[in-house]
N, C-alpha and C positions, 0 to 999 in steps of 0.2 A: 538524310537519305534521299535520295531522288530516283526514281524510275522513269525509263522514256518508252515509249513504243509509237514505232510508224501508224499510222501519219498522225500530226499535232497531239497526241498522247501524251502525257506526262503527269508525275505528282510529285510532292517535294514537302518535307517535314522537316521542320527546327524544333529546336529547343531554345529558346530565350527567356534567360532570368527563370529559369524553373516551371516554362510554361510552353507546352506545344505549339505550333503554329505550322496551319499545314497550307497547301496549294497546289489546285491541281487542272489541268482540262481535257476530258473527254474528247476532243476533237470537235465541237460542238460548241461549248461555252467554256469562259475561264473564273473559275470560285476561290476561294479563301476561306480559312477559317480560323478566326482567333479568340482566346478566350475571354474578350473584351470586345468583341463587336458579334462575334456568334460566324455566321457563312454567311457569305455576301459573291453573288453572284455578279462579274463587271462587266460590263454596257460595250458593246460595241464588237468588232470582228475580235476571233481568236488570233493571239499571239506568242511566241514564242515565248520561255521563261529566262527571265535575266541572267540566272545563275548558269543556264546552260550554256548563253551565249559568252560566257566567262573561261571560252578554253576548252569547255566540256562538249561540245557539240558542233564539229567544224562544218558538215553539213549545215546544219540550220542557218550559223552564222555566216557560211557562203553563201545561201539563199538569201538571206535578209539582205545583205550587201549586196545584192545584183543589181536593183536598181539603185544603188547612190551614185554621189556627184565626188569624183576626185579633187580635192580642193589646196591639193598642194603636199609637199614633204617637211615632215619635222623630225628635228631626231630627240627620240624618248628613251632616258637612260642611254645612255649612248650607241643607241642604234637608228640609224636612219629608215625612216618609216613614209610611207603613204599615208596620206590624211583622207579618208571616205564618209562624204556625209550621208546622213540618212534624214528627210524632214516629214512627216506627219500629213496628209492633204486636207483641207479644208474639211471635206464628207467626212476621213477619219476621226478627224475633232471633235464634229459634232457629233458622231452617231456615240461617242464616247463622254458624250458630257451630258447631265442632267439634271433638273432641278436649277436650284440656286448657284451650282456649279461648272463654269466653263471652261473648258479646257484650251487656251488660246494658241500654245506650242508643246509641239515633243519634237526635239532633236537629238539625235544619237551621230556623235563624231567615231571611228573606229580607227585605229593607228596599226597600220598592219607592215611588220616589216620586209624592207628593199630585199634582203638577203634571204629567208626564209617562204615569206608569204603568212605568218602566222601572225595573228589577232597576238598585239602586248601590251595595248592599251585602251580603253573604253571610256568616253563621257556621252551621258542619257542625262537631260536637260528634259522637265515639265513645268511648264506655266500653266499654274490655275486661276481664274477669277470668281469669287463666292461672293454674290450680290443677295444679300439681306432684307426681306423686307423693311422698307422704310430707309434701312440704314448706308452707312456708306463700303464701296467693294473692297473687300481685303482681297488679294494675291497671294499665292504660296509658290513660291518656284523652290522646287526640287530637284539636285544636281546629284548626281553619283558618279562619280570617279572611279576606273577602275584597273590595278595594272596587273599584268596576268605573265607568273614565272613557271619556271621548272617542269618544262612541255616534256612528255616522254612518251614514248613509243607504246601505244596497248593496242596490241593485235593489229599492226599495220595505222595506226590511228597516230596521230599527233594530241598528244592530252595534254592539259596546263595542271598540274599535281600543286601548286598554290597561287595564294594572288593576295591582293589589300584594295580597301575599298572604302573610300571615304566620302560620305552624305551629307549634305548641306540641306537643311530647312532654314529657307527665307523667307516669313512673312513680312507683308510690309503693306502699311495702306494709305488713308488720304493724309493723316499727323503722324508726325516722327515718334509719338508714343504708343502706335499701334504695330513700330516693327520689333522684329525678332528674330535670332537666328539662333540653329541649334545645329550642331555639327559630331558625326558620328563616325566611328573609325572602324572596320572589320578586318583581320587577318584570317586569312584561311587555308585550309591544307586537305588533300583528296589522300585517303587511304588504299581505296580499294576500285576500280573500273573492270568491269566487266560486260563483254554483248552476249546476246542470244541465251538471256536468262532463262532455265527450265522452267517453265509454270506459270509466268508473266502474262496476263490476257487481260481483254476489256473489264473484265471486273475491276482490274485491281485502279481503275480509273474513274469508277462510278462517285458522280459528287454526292455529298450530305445530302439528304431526303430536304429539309428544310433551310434551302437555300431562299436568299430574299435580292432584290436589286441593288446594288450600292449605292452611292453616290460621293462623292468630294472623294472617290478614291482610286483614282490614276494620280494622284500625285503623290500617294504614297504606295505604289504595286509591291506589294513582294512576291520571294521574298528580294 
């Protein structure tokens, strides 16, 4: 379930493996809540949620893409596409990184097609660096892949109705016995879209009372 509301408003609730996971931002801050780390409030400016930028919100994702760099055509599935990059500034880095946790890259590539104009493909790229006391830095790069089908018309709107989405965790540090990879697969499908929900207001975007500061967690955002 997701609700959006103008301006940066939104919450978004899963079910994974039998267990809730929610996330949301006030306009203010962006929070989480899982049943394994509790609410955790993340570091740095507010941002859009991934899953919107996924077909569901072409506003936002035209705004995010205003400032990128055209970096060339590819064709993806057999459509030829615009390649737009997006890269993260030094300040965003850091105001997003804390403790023993640095955040060294966020890139986001977006494949937007020649014929349409419409977002079909998505890669979001995180490098993190986690320096230990004493010990030596482990790296986690985080990659999500993501390609976005069966757009249809809701109320004058262009919606993507499913998509697939595949997550790379790669750690890896100073010995070849400290790396690791783990790789996750998503399919997905929209039921139901609707705007100008009756009853929908700032309440429904109030975070958990007992939010706390995160950290080592931009490399793993959800949802």
């Amino acid at each position: 379930v997701l609700w959006q509301m103008n301006p940066d408003m939104w919450y978004v609730e899963l079910s994974v493996g039998g267990s809730k996971v929610q996330a949301g931002c006030n306009g203010r801050l962006v929070w989480r809540h899982t049943p394994w780390l509790g609410a955790h409030a993340a570091k740095g400016p507010i941002r859009p949620l991934r899953r919107a930028l996924q077909g569901l919100d072409p506003r936002t994702t035209a705004a995010m893409f205003a400032g990128s760099v055209c970096t060339g055509e590819k064709a993806v599935n057999g459509e030829d596409c615009f390649v737009l990059k997006l890269a993260a500034d030094h300040g965003t880095l850091k105001s997003r990184s804390e403790g023993p946790a640095e955040i060294i890259r966020h890139v986001m590539f977006g494949h937007f097609s020649q014929k349409t104009g419409l977002l079909v493909h998505m890669e979001d790229s995180h490098l993190t660096r986690i320096q230990s006391n004493g010990g030596d830095a482990v790296y986690w790069e985080t990659t999500i892949s993501s390609s976005l089908d069966d757009y249809r018309r809701v109320e004058g709107t262009m919606i993507a109705h499913s998509g697939k989405s595949t997550v790379t965790l790669f750690r890896f540090g100073e010995t070849p016995d400290s790396h690791m990879k783990t790789r996750m697969e998503e399919a997905w499908t929209i039921e139901e879209v609707a705007f100008d929900i009756p009853g929908l207001s700032m309440d429904c975007f109030i975070p958990p009372a007992d939010l706390r500061t995160g950290s080592m967690s931009e490399a793993c955002d959800l949802p």
